[in-house]
N, C-alpha and C positions, 0 to 999 in steps of 0.2 A: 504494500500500500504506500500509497505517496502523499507526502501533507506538505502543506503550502499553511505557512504562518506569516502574519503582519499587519503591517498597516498602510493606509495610505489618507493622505492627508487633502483637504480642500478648506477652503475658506467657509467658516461658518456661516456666511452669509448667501452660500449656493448650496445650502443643504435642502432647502425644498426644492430648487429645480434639480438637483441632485437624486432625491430620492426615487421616483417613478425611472430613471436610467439605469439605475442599481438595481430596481429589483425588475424590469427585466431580461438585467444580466445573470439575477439570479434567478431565476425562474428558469430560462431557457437553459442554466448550466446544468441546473438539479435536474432538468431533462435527458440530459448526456448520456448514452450508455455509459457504463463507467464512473460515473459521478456517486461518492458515496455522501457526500455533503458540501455546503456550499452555504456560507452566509458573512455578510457584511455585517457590526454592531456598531453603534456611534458610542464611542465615549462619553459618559456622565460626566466624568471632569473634565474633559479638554474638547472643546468644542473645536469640530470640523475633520476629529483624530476619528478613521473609519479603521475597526480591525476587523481584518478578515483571515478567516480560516477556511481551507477545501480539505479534500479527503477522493483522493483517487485511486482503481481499483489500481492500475499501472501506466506506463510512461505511454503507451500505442492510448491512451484514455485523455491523458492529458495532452498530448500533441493533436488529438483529435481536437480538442477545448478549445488548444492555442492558433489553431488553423479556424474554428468557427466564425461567422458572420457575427453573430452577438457579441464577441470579444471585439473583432474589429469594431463595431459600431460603439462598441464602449470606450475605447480607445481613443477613435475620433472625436467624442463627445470630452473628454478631458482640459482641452484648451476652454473652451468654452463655459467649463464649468471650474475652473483654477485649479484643476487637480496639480497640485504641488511638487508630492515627494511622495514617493514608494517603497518601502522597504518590508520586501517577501524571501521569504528562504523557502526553498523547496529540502524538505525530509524525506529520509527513504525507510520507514517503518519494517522493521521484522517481524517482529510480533507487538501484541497491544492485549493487558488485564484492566479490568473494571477497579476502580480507585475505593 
């Protein structure tokens, strides 16, 4: 399994036109074969700070994601909405226990 940890940042003041683009980036991903989760949260204390988590079955899943039309359209939508700064690590999980 493949995890994708972080954040990405915009200006608190484009978080409503912000929103309805996220989630039909989210929508269309948790669609994906392959997709075992997928979601953006806004930070409580720091306004415009977006952390996102995925969960993929493997790499042919995520190249699938990274070549999608929803990706690209989210991407293009970035300048327009001040998306800032990104910082994602992709993990390559072996195994995983309930906490």
């Amino acid at each position: 399994m493949l995890l994708i940890v972080g954040t990405v940042r915009l200006p608190p003041d484009n978080l409503a036109a912000a929103r309805p683009v996220m989630e039909r980036m989210i929508a269309a991903s948790r669609a994906e074969p392959g997709c075992r989760g997928y979601s953006y949260a806004e930070d409580l204390l720091d306004p415009g700070l977006i952390r996102v988590a995925e969960m993929w079955d493997d790499r042919a899943a995520l190249d699938a994601h990274f070549a999608s039309s929803h990706l690209a359209a989210w991407r293009a939508a970035w300048p327009s909405l001040g998306l800032g700064s990104r910082d994602l690590t992709l993990h390559e999980v072996a195994a995983s226990t309930p906490t």
